[in-house]
PLY file of the C-alpha trace (Angstrom):
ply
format ascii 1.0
element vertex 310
property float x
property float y
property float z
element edge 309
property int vertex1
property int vertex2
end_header
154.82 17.15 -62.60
157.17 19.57 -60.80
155.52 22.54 -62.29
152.46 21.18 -60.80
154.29 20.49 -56.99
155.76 23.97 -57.27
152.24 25.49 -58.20
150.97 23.76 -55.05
153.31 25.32 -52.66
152.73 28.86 -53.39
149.36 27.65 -52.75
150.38 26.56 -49.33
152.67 29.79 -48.86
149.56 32.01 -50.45
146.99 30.41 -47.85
149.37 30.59 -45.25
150.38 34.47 -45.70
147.05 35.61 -45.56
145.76 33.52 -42.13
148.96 34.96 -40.85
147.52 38.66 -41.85
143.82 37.77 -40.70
145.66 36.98 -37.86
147.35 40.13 -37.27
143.94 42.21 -37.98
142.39 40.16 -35.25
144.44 40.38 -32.32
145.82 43.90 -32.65
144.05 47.27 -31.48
143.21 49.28 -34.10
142.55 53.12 -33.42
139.62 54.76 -35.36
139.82 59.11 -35.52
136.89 60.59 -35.18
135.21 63.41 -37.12
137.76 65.96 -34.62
140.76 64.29 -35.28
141.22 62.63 -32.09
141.26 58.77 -31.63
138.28 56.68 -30.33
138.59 53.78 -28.01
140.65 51.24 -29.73
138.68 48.40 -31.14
139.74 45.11 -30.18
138.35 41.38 -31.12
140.00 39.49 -27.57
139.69 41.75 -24.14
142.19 43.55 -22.68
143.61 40.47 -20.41
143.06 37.85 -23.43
145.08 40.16 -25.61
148.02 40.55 -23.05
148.23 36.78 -22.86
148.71 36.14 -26.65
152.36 35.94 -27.66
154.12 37.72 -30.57
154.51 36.27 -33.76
157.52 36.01 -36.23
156.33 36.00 -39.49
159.42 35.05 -41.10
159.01 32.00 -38.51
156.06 30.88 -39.30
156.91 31.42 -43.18
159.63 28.84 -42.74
156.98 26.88 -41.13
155.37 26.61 -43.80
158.12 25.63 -46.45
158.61 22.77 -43.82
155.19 21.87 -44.01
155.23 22.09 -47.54
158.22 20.30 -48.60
156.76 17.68 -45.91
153.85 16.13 -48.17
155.71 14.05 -50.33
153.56 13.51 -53.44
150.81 15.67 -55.43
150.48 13.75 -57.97
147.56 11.69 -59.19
147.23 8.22 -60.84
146.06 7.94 -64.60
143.28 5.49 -64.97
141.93 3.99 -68.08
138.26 4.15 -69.02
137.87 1.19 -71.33
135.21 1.95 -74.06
134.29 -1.04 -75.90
136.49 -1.46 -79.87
138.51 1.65 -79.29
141.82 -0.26 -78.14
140.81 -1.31 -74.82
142.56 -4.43 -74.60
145.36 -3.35 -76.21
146.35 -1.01 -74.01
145.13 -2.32 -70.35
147.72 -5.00 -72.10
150.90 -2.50 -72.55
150.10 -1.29 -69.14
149.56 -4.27 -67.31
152.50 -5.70 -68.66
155.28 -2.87 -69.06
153.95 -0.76 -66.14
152.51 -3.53 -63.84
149.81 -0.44 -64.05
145.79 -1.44 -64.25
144.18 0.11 -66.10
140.51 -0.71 -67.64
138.68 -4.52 -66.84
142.01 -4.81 -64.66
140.22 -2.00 -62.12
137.66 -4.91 -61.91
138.01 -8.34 -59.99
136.44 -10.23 -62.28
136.14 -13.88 -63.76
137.39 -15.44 -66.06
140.61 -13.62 -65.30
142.84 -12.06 -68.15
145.37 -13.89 -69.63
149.45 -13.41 -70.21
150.31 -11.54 -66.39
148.23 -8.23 -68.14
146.22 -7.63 -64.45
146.72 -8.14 -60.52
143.20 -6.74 -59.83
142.50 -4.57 -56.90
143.54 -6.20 -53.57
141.00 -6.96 -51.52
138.26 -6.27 -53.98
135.16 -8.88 -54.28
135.12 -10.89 -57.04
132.16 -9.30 -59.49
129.25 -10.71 -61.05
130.09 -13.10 -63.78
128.71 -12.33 -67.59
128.93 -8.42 -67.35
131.85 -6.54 -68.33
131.15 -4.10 -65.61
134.11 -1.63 -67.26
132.00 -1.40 -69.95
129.55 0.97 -67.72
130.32 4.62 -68.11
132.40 6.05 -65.03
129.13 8.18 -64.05
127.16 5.45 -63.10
129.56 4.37 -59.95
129.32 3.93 -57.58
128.27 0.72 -58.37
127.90 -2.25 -55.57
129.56 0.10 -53.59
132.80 0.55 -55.15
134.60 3.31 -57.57
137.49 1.85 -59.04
137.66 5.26 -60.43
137.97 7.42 -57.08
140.73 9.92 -56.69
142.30 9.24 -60.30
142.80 11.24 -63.26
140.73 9.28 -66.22
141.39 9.47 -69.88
139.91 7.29 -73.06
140.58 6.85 -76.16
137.64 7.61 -79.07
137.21 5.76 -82.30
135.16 6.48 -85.58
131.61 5.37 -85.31
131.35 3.39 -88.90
135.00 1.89 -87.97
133.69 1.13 -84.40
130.59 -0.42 -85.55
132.48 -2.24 -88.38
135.22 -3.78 -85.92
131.80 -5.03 -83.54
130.36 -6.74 -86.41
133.45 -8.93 -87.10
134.23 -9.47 -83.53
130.53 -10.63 -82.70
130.14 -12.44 -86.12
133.61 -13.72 -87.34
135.81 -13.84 -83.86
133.32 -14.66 -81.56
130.94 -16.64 -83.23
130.06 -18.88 -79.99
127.91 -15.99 -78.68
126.65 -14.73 -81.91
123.22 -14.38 -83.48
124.91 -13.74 -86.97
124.00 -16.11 -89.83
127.03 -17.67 -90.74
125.95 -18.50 -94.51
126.06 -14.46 -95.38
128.37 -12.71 -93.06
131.04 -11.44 -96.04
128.06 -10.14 -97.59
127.12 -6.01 -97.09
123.47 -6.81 -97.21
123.53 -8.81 -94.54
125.94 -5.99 -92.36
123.53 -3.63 -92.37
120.61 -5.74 -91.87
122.66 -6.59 -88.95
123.36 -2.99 -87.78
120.16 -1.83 -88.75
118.79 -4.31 -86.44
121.09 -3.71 -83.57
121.49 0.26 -83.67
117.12 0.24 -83.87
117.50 -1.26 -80.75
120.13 1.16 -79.09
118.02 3.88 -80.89
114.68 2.90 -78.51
116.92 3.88 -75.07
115.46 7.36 -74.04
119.29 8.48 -73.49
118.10 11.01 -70.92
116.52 8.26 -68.51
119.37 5.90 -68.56
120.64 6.52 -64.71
121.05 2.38 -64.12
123.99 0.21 -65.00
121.32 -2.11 -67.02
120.79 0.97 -69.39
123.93 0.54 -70.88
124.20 -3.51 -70.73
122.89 -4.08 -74.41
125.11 -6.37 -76.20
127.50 -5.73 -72.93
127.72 -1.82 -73.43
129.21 -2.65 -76.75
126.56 -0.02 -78.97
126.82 2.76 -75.76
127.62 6.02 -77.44
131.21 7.31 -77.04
129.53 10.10 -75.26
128.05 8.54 -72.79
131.80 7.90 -71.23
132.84 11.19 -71.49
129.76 13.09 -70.12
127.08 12.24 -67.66
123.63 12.53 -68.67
123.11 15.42 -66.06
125.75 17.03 -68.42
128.99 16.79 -66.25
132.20 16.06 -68.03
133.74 12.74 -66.30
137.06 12.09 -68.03
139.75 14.70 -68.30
141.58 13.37 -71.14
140.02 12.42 -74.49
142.58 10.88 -76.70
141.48 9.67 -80.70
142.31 6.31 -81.97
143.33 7.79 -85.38
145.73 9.92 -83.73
146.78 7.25 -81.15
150.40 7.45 -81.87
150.91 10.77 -81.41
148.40 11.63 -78.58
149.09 8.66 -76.23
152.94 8.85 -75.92
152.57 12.72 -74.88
150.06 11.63 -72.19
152.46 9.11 -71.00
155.09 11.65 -71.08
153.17 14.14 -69.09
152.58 11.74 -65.94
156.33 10.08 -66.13
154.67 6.96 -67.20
156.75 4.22 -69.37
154.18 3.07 -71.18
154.69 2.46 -75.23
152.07 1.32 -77.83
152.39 -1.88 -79.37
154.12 -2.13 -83.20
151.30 -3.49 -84.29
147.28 -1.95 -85.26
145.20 -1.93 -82.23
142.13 -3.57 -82.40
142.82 -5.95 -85.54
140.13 -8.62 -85.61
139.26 -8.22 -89.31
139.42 -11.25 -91.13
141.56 -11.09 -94.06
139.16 -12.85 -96.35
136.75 -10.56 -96.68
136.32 -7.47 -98.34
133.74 -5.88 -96.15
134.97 -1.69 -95.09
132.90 1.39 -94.00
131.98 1.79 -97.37
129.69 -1.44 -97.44
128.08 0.80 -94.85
125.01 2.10 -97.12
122.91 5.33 -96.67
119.85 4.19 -94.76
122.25 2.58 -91.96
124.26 6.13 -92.06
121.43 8.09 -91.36
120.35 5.94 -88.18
123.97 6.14 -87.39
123.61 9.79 -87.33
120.59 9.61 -85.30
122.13 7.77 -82.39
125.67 8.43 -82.20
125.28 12.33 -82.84
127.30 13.20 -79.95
129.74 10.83 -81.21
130.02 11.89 -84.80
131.04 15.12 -82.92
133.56 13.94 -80.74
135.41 11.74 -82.88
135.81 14.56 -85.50
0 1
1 2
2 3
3 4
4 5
5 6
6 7
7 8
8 9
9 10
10 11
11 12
12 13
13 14
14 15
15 16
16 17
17 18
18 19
19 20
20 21
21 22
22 23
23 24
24 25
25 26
26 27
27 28
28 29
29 30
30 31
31 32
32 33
33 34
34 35
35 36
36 37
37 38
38 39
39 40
40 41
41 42
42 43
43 44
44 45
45 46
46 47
47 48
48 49
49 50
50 51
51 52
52 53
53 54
54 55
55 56
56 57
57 58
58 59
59 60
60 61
61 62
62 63
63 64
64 65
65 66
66 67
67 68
68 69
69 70
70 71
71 72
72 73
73 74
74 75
75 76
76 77
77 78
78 79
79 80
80 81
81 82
82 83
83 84
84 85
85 86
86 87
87 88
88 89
89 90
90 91
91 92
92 93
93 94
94 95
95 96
96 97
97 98
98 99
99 100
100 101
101 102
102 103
103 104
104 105
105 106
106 107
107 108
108 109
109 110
110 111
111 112
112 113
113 114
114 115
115 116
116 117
117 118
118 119
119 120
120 121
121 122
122 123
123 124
124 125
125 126
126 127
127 128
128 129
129 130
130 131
131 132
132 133
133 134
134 135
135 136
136 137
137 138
138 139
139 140
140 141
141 142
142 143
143 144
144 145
145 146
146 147
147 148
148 149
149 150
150 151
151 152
152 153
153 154
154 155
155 156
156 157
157 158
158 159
159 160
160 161
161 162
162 163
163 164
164 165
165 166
166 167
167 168
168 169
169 170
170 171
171 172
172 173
173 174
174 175
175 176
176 177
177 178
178 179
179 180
180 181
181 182
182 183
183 184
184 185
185 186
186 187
187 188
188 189
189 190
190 191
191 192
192 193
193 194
194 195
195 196
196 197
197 198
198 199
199 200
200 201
201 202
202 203
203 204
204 205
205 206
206 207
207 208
208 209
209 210
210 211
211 212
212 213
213 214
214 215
215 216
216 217
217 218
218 219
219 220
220 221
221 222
222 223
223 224
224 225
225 226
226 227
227 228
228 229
229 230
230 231
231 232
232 233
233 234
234 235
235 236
236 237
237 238
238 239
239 240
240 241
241 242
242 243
243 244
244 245
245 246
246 247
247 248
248 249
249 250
250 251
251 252
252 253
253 254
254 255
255 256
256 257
257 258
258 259
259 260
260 261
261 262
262 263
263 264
264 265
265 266
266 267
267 268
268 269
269 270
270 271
271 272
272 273
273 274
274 275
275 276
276 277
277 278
278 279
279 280
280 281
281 282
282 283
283 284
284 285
285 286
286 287
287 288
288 289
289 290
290 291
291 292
292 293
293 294
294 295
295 296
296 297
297 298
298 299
299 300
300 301
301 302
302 303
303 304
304 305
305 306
306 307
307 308
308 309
């Protein structure tokens, strides 16, 4: 970071220099020959009388000036915020944040009910308390402002990408093994890979329907909770613009996180153990039980992804 304050002050000495010579060309005669050799009528922006009145400047005054100024504004910096994409370590790390950093990050950007667990968020002061049954972090950071509020304003975001079949995987055993309150799965067949990809075939023909380019509305991306919303869709709006400015790989997680951390003086370390771990141990299900028909529709709506997560 003080690379990046020292790059900002030339940029207050550069801007400064050159109003100080605009300056100068303004408020100084300036004597034009003619085709003879012999000087016109000076050429002046202020009258005669203004241009008596105006006092004479010290550039190495005003210079110092503006190292005052400079050395004045005590921080450049800008936070790091956390764009929580659903089963590519969200928790896990609005957790190690929350709780090493006292930093929010994620759902914690988001006053919410029922409230996290284990002193992991203080929530935005002030904030209203949002609309129960969404996970409104789960919207991609170009739909906001939403109800008025950005918890993303004036931050720089990163988030962390995951492999679609592993993705996909870890959402069928959270919605059919850890969460089986809220689920539709049939309990009599989930270790069996027929019934997975009946059960993604069913779910990604559904995400697969969503004309992509239309989805401008926070209920586009609300199926299952945002939980099928392409990777993608975080990263870049649908008009195109790029929204995060960090894009960090779940594979690679080890590696890539700690040098972000590094890079904005945050203490922040990942857990010892595997992020996102909800796989029950019984069961023999992988990404190979995955079989070709499901692949292909796989490729047909998380493209982008397969792309990204390369």
């Amino acid at each position: 970071m003080k690379a990046w304050n020292t790059t900002h002050l030339a940029l207050c000495l550069a801007l400064l220099y050159f109003s100080l010579q605009i300056y100068v060309i303004c408020h100084f005669d300036v004597s034009v020959p003619d085709g003879e050799g012999q000087s016109q009528p000076s050429v002046s922006l202020l009258t005669s009388s203004a241009a008596q009145e105006e006092p004479n400047i010290d550039l190495e005054v005003e210079i110092q000036k503006g190292y005052a100024y400079a050395h004045s504004i005590q921080n450049f910096e800008r936070h790091l915020k956390f764009v929580h994409i659903p089963k590519a370590a969200g928790s896990a790390l609005e957790e190690v944040a929350g709780r090493q950093a006292k930093i929010d990050w994620g759902s914690c950007l988001f006053n919410h009910r029922p409230k996290r667990r284990g002193n992991v968020c203080r929530y935005p002061p002030g904030q209203f308390e949002w609309p129960r049954s969404i996970g409104w972090w789960h919207i991609p950071p170009s739909l906001f402002p939403v109800l008025g509020v950005n918890p993303y304003d004036d931050a720089d975001l990163f988030v962390v990408v995951r492999n679609v079949s592993e993705r996909l995987l870890s959402e069928y055993y959270y919605q059919c093994w850890k969460d089986k309150k809220n689920s539709d799965c049939d309990s009599s067949r989930m270790d069996q890979a027929a019934y997975l990809n009946e059960w993604l075939t069913d779910k990604l023909t559904r995400v697969s329907t969503m004309n992509r380019p239309n989805r401008t509305a926070p209920d586009d991306y609300l199926h299952h909770n945002g939980h099928f919303t392409p990777q993608y869709d975080f990263v870049v709006s649908p008009l195109g613009v790029r929204m995060v400015d960090y894009v960090l790989h779940m594979d690679r997680l080890p590696e890539e996180f700690p040098a972000l951390m590094q890079a904005y003086g945050l203490n922040i370390s990942l857990p010892a153990q595997k992020t996102n771990t909800v796989r029950n141990h019984t069961t023999d299900l992988h990404v190979d039980s995955i079989d070709s028909k499901v692949q292909e529709l796989i490729r047909k709506v998380y493209r982008d992804d397969l792309e990204l997560t390369r």
